[in-house]
C-alpha positions as CSV (number, residue, x, y, z in Angstrom):
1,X,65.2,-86.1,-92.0
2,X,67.1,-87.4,-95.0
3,X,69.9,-85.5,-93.5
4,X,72.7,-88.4,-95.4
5,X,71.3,-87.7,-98.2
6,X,69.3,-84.3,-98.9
7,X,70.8,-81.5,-100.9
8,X,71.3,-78.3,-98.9
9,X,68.5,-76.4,-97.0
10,X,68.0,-72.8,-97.9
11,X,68.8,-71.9,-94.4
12,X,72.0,-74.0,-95.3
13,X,73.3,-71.9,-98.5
14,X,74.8,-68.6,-96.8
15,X,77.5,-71.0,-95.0
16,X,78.0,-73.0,-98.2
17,X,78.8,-69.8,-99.9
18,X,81.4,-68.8,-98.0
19,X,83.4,-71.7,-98.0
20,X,83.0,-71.8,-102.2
21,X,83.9,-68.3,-102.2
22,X,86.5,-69.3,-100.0
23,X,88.2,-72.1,-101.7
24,X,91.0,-72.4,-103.6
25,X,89.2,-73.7,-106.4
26,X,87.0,-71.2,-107.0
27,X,89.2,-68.8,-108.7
28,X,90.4,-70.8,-111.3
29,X,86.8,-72.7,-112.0
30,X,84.9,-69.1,-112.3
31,X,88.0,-68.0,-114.8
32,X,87.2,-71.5,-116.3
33,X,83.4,-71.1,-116.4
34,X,83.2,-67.1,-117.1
35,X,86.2,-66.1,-119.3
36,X,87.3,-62.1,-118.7
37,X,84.7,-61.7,-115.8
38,X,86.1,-60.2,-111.8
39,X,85.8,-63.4,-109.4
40,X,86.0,-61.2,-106.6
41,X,82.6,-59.8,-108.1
42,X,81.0,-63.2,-108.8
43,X,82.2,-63.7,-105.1
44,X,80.3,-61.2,-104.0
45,X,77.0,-62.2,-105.7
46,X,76.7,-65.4,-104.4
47,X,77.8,-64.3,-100.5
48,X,74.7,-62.6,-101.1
49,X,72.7,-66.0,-101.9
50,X,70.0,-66.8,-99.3
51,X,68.7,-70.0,-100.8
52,X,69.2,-72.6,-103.1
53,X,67.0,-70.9,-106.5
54,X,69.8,-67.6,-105.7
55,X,72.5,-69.6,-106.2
56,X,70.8,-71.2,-109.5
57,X,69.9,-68.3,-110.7
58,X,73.1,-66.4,-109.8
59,X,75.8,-69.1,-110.9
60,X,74.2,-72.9,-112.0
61,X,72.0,-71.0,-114.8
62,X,74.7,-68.5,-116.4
63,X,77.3,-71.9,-115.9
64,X,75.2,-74.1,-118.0
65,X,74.4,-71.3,-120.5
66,X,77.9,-70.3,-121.0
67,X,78.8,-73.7,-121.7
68,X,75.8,-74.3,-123.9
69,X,76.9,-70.8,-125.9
70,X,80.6,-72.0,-126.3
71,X,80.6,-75.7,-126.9
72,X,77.3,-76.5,-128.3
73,X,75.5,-75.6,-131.9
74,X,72.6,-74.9,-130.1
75,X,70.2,-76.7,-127.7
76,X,66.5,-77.7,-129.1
77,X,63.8,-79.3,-127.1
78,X,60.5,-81.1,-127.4
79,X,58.1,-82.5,-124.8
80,X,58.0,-79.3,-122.3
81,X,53.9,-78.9,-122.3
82,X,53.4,-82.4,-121.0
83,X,55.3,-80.8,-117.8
84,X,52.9,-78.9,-115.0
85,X,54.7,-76.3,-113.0
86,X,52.5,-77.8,-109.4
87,X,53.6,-81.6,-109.8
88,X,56.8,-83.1,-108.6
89,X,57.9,-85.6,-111.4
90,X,60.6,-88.4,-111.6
91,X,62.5,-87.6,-114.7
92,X,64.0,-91.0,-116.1
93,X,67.3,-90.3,-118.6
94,X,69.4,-91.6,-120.8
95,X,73.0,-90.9,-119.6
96,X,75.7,-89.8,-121.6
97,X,77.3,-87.0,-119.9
98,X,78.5,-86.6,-115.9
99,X,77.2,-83.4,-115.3
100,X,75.7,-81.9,-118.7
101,X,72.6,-84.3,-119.3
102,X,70.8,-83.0,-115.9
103,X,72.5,-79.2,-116.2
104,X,71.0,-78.1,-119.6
105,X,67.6,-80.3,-118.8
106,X,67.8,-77.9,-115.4
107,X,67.9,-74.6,-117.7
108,X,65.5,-75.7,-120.1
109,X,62.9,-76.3,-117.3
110,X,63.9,-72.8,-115.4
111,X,63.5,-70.7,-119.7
112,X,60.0,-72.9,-119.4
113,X,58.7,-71.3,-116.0
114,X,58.9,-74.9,-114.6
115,X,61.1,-75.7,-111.2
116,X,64.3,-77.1,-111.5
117,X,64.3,-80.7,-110.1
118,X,66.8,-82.1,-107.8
119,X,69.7,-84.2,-108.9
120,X,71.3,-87.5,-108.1
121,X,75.0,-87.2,-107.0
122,X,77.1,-90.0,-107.2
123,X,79.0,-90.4,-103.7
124,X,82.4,-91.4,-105.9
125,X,82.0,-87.9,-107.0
126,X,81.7,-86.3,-104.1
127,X,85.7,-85.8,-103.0
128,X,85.9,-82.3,-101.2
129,X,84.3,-79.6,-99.9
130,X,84.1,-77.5,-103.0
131,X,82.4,-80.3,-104.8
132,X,80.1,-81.1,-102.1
133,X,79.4,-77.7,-101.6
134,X,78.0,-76.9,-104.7
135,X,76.3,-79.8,-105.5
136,X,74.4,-80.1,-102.8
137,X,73.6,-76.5,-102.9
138,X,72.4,-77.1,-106.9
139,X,69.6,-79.7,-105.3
140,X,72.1,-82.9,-105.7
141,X,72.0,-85.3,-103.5
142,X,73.6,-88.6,-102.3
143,X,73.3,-91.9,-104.4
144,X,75.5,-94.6,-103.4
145,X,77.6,-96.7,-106.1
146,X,78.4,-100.0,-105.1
147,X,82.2,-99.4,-104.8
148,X,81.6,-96.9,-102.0
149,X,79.8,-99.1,-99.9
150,X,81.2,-102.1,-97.8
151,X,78.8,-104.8,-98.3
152,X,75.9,-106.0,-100.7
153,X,73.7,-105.6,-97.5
154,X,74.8,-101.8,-97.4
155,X,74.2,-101.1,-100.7
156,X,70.5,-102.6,-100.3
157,X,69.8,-101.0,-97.3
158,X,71.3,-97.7,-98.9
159,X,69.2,-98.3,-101.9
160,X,66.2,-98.3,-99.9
161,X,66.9,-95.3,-97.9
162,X,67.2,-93.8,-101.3
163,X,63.6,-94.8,-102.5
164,X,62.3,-93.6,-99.6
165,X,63.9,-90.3,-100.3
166,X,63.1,-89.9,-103.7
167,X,59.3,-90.8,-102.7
168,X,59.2,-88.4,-100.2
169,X,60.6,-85.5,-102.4
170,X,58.3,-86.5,-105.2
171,X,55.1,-87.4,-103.0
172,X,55.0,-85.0,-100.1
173,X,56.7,-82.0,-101.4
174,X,56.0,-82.0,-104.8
175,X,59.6,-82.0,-105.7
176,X,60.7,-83.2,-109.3
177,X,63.8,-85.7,-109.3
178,X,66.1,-86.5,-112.2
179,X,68.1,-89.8,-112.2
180,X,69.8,-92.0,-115.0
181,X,68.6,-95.3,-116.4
182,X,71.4,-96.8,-115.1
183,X,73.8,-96.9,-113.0
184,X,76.6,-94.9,-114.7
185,X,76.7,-93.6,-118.5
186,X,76.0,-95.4,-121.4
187,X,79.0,-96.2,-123.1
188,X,78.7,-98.1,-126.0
189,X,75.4,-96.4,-127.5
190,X,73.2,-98.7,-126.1
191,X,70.2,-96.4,-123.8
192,X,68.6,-99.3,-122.0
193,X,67.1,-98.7,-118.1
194,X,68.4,-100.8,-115.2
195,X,65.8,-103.6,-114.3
196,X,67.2,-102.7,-111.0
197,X,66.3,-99.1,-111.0
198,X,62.8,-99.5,-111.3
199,X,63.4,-102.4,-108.1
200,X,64.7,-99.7,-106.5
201,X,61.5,-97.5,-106.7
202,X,59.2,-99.9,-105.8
203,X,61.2,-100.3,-102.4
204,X,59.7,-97.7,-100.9
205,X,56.0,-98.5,-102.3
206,X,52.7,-100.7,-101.3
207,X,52.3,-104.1,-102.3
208,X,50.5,-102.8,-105.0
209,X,53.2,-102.3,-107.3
210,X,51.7,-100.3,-110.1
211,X,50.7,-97.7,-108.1
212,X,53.4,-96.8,-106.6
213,X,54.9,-96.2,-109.5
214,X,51.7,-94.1,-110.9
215,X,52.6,-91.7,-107.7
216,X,55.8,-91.0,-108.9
217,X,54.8,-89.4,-112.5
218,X,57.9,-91.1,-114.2
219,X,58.8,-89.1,-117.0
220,X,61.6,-90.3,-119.7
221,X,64.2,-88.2,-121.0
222,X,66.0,-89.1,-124.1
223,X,69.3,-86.5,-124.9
224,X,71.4,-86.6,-127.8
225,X,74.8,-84.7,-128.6
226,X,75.9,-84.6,-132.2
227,X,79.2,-85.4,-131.3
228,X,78.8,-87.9,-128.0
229,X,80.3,-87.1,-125.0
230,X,83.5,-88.3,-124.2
231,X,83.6,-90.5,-127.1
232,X,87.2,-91.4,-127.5
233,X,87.6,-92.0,-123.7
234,X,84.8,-93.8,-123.8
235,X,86.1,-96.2,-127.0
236,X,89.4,-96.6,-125.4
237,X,87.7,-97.6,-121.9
238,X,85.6,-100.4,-123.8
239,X,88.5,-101.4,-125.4
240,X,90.1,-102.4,-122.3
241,X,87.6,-104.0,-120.7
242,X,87.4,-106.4,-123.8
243,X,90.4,-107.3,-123.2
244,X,89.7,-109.4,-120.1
245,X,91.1,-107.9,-117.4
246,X,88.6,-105.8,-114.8
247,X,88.8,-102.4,-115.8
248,X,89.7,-100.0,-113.1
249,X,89.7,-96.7,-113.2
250,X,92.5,-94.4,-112.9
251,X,92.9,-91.4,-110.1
252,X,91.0,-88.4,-111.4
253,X,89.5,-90.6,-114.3
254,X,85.6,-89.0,-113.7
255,X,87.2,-85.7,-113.1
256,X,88.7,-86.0,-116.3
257,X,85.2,-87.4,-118.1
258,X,83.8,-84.1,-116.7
259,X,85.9,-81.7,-117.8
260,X,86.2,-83.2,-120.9
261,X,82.5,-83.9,-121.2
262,X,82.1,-79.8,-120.5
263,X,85.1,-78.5,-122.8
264,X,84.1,-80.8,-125.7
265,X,82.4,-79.6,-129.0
266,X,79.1,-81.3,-128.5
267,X,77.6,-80.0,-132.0
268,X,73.9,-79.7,-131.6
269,X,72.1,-81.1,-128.5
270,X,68.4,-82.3,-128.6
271,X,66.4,-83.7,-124.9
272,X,63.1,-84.9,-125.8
273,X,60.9,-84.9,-122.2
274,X,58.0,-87.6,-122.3
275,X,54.9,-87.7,-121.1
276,X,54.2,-88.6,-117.8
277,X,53.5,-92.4,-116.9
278,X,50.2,-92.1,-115.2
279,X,47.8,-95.1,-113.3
280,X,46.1,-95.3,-116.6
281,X,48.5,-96.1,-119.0
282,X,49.7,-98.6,-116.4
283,X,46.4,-100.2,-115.7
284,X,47.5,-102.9,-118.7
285,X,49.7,-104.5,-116.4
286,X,46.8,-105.2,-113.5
287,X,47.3,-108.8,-112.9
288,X,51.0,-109.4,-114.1
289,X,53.9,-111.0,-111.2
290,X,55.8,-108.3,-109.7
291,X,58.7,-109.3,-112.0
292,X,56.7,-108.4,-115.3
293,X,55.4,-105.4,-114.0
294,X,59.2,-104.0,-113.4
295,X,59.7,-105.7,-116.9
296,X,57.1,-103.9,-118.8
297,X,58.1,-100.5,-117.1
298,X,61.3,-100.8,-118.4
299,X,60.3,-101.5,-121.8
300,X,58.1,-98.2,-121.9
301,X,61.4,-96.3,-121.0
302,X,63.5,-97.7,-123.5
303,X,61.0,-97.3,-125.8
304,X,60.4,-93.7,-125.5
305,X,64.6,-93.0,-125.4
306,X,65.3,-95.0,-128.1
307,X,62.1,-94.0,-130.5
308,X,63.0,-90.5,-129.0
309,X,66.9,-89.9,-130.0
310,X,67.7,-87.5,-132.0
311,X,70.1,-89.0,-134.8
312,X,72.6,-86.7,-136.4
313,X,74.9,-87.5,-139.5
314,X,77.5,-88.9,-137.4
315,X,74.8,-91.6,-136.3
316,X,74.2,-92.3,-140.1
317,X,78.0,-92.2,-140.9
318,X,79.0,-94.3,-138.6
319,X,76.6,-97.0,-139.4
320,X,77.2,-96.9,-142.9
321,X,80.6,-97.2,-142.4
322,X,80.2,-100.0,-140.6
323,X,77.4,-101.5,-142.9
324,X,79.4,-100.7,-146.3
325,X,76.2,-98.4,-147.3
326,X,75.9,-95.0,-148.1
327,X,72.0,-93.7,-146.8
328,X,72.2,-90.3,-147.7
329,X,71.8,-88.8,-144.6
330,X,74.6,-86.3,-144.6
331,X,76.9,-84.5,-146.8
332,X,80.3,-85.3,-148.1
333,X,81.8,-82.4,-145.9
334,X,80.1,-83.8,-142.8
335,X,81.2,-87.6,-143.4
336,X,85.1,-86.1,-143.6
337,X,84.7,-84.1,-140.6
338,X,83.9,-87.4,-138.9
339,X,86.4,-89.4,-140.3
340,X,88.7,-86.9,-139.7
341,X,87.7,-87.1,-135.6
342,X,88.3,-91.2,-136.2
343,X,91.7,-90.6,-137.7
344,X,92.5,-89.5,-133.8
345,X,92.6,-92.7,-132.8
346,X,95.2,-94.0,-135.5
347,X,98.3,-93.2,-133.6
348,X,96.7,-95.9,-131.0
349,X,97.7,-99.2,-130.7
350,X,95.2,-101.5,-131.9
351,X,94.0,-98.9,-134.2
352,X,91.4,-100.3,-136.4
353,X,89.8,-102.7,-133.2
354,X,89.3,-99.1,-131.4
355,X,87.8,-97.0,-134.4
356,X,84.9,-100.0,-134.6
357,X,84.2,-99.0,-131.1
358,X,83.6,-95.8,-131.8
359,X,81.7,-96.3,-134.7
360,X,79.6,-98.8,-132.8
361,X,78.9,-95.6,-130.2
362,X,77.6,-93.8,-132.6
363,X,75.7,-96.1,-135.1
364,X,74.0,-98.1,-131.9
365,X,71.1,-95.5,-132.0
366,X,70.4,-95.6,-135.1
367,X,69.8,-99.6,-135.2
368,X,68.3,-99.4,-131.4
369,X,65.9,-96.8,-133.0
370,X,65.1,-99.2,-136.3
371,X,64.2,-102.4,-134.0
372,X,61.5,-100.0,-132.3
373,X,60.2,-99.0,-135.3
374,X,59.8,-102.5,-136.9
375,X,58.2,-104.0,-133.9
């Protein structure tokens, strides 16, 4: 059942670790992920792997850590007792890193005594075995992007085969799901949920639209890095997209966003988990058009991630930069460590035009976070 899109089985994993083991890759990404440690002996630990929580608890978990310990200032978290260690839940995120905004969520959960929650997996980023391999054996599974299918009438029939999955996980076996707001990372600073995520859901629902929502225990994640992922990329991406032409992306570009997104300093990291959004806090909407329930869904997700966000210096910084304003919110040292990051982009062409863009990434957040507040 499910079988396009489910992550691995247990009974699954034993084969999957042999062909990791097995791959050429897997040398140099275990010398890449655990510096001065025997592959041959992390080989052997996962060929001994019989399900999907060994090979979490053997590789994913001392992964994520290891990048935590040598990129990050440390990790925080808020939000964990809303969380009940028998429900599945349907974790709704902001999205600014490929593969870090689900990983540390995963590790916080697993230091909590709560089950890790399967993943969504991009089918543009599954190229290869090795990739596929672990993914799928880290609970990812198979979303579809509208350039890997053929037709709008694919990707809708795709998208509902997908609802149907994530219902099932979340319904039946009390699995917990994360997925992003939208459909890729946010870019310019602006966390806002997809209209047509929360469509998406409801595909696989009643006619009764609210609750098949309430079923799904939506939960809203809101993650902040001090220094945002892939920030200059992301500048110089937006910068050619306002230039007119349709941006496309270059062979290896997301494999680049990733590494770069892993390798980064990310400064301090914050996720603030929500609580969950049951049948009651929904039952204001009885009565309202389909249209205006999806609306006011939305709304109670942007406003948790946006009210939610963590704002560091660099938030402050760049706003008053771009405001002329100085708020007090940081120290002299920590406004010339981020102009000093800015000053990368001066040997660009277009300078100045670029640097707004990555001040606009990182003083979005903090006006997002002032409209909530004076609503």
């Amino acid at each position: 059942m499910f079988d396009d899109i489910r992550p691995y089985y247990d009974s699954e994993i034993p084969a999957a670790m042999q062909r990791i083991v097995s791959d050429p890759f897997f040398a140099p990404v275990v010398g890449f992920l655990f510096p001065g440690e025997n592959p041959s002996a992390i080989a052997d630990s996962l060929k001994q792997c019989r399900s999907i929580d060994d090979f979490q608890r053997r590789f994913m978990y001392p992964a994520v850590y290891s990048i935590i310990h040598n990129t990050t200032d440390g990790v925080t978290v808020e939000g964990l007792e809303n969380l009940s260690p028998d429900k599945g839940y349907l974790y709704i995120s902001n999205h600014r890193d490929i593969v870090l905004d689900a990983a540390i969520l995963q590790v916080l959960l697993s230091d909590a005594n709560l089950p890790t929650s399967e993943i969504t997996f991009g089918a543009n980023l599954m190229q290869g075995q090795f990739v596929i391999d672990v993914g799928k054996s880290n609970k990812m599974f198979r979303v579809e992007r509208p350039d890997t299918v053929s037709s709008g009438r694919e990707f809708l029939q795709k998208s509902i085969r997908l609802s149907e999955y994530i219902r099932h996980a979340i319904v039946e076996r009390h699995e917990s799901v994360w997925i992003a707001q939208r459909n890729g990372r946010t870019k310019d600073g602006n966390d806002q949920t997809d209209r047509g995520i929360i469509s998406m859901l409801c595909q696989s629902g009643t006619e009764d639209r609210i609750a098949s929502l309430a079923e799904l225990n939506i939960v809203p994640i809101s993650i902040s890095y001090e220094w945002e992922s892939c920030d200059t990329l992301k500048a110089l991406e937006l910068a050619a997209r306002a230039g007119g032409e349709p941006y496309v992306k270059r062979p290896g570009e997301d494999l680049q966003s990733i590494l770069t997104g892993i390798t980064q300093k990310k400064g301090r990291v914050h996720i603030a988990v929500g609580k969950p959004i049951s049948r009651q806090s929904l039952a204001c909407l009885e009565g309202l058009s389909r249209a205006d329930i999806t609306t006011a869904v939305v709304n109670m997700i942007d406003r948790w991630v946006v009210s939610s966000y963590k704002l560091f210096p660099n938030n402050y910084i760049a706003y008053d930069i771009l405001n002329d304003q100085e708020s007090g919110h940081y120290t002299p040292e920590q406004k010339e460590a981020f102009l000093a990051h800015l000053g990368r982009l001066d040997s660009c062409p277009d300078a100045q035009a670029k640097k707004n863009i990555l001040l606009g990434i990182y003083a979005a957040p903090v006006a997002n976070k002032a409209n909530y507040i004076n609503l």
